[in-house]
C-alpha positions as CSV (number, residue, x, y, z in Angstrom):
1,X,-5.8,57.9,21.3
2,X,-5.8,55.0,18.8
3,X,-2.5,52.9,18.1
4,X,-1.7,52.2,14.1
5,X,-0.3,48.7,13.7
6,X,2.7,48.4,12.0
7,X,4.2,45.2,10.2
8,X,7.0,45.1,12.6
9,X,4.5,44.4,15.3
10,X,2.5,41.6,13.3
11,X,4.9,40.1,10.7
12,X,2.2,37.7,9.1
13,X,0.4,41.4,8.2
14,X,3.3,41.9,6.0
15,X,3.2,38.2,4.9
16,X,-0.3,38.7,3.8
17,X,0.1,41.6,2.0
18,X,3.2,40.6,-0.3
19,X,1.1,37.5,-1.5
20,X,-2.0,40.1,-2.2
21,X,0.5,42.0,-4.4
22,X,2.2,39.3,-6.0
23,X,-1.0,37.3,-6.4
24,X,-1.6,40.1,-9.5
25,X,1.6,39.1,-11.1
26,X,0.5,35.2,-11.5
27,X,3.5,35.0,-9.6
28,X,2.3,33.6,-6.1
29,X,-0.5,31.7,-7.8
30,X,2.1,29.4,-9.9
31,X,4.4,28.9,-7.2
32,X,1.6,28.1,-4.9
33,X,0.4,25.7,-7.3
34,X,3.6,23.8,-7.8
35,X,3.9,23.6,-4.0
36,X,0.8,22.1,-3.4
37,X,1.6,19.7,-6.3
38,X,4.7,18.5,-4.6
39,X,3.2,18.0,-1.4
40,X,0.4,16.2,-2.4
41,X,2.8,13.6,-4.8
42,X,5.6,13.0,-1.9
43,X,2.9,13.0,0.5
44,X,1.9,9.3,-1.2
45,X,5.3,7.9,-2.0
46,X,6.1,8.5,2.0
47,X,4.4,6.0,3.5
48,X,6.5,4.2,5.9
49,X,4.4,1.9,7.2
50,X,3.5,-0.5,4.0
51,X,5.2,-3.6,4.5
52,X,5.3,-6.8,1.7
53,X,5.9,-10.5,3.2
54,X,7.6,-12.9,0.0
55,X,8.2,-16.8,-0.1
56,X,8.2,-19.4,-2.3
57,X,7.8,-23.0,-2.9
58,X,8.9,-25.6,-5.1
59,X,5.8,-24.5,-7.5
60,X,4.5,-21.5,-6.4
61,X,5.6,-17.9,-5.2
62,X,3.6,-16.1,-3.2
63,X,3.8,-12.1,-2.4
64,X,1.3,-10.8,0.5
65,X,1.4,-6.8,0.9
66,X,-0.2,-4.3,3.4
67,X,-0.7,-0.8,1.8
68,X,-2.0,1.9,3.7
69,X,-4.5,4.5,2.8
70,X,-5.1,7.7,3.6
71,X,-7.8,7.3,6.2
72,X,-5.9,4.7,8.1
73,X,-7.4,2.0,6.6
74,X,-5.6,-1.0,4.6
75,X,-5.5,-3.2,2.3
76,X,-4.2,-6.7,2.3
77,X,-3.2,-8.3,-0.8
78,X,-1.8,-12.5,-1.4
79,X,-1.0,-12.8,-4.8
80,X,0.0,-16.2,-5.6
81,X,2.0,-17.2,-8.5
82,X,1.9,-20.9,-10.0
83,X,6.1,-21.6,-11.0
84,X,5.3,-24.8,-12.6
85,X,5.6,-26.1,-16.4
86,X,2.3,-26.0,-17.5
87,X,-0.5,-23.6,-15.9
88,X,-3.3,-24.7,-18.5
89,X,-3.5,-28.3,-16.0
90,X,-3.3,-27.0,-12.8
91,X,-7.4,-26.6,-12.6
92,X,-8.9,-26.1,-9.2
93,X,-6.9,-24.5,-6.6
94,X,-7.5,-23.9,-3.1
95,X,-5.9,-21.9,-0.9
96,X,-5.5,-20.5,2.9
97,X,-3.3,-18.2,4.9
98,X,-2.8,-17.1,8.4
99,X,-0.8,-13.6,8.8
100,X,-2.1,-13.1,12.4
101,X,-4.4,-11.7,14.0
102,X,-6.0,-12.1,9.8
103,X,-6.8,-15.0,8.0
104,X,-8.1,-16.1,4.5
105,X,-9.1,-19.1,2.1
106,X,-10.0,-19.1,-1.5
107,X,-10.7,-21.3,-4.0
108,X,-10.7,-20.7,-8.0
109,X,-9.5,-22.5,-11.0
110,X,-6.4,-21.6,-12.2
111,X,-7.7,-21.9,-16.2
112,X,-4.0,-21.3,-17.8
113,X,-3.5,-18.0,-16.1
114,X,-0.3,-18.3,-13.4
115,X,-1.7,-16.2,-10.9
116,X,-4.4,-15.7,-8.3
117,X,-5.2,-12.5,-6.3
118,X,-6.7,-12.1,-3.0
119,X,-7.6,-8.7,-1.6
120,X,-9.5,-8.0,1.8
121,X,-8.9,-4.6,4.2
122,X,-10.1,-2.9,6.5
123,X,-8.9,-0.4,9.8
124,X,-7.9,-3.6,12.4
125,X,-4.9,-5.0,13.3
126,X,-2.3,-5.8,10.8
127,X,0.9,-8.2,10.9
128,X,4.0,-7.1,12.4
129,X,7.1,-7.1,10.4
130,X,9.0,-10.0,12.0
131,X,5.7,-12.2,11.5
132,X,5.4,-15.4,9.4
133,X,2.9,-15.3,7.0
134,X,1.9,-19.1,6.6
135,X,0.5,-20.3,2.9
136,X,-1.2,-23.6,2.0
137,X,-1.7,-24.3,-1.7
138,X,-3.5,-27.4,-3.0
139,X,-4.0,-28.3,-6.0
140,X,-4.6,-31.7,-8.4
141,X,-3.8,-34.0,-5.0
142,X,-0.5,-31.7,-4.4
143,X,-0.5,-29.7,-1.5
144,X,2.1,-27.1,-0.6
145,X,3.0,-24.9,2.3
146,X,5.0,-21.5,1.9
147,X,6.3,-19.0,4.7
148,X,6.4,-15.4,4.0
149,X,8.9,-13.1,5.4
150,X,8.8,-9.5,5.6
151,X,10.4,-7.0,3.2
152,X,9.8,-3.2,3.9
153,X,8.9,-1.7,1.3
């Protein structure tokens, strides 16, 4: 003797079904839409785990940030920012950090602008959010050293 299922048995049958009859309305399809929508924007402004580390000196501010990505990689970013009078005779700058276990150096010419960007990544350790990040600037025979403390984001 063969059994008949009913919805009562299997609820997602019924499930199934209403969206097969509503998706002929357009009304399933827009709301489906709009859900997916929502997910996908609060799904990148939830990222707890992005942290920024801020200091400054007496001529320079400095802003380092870890951003996470979606495949658990990162990006590191030291953006230094020159306070002073007059950015057009700065000239050659060279810089280094340490935000353990990373480090970095650089070395442009500043050329009027008031900032310098530094970007490396990858999926290795990053700092922690009690760490010092420690800057060295030096520039024209001045030399400067910033710590960065942690924000969250």
């Amino acid at each position: 003797m063969m059994k008949y299922v009913t919805y009562m048995e299997f609820p997602a049958f019924y499930y199934i079904s209403s969206l097969i009859r509503f998706a002929g309305e357009g009304i399933f399809i827009k709301g489906a839409l709009m859900g997916l929508f929502m997910v996908i924007f609060l799904a990148g402004c939830l990222n707890d785990n992005d942290m920024a580390f801020t200091g400054e000196s007496q001529n320079w501010s400095a802003w380092y940030e870890v951003s996470h990505t979606i495949d658990d990689n990162h990006t590191n970013t030291l953006t230094l920012t020159y306070e002073g009078d007059d950015p057009a005779h700065v000239g050659f700058v060279k810089y280094k950090y340490a935000a353990a276990p990373r480090e970095g150096s650089g070395e442009t010419e500043l050329s009027g602008r008031r900032e310098i960007v530094h970007q490396s990544g990858g999926n290795g350790a990053i700092p922690l959010k009690d760490s010092i990040i420690e800057v060295t600037v030096e520039w024209n025979g001045h030399k400067e050293e910033l710590k960065l403390s942690a924000n969250k984001k």
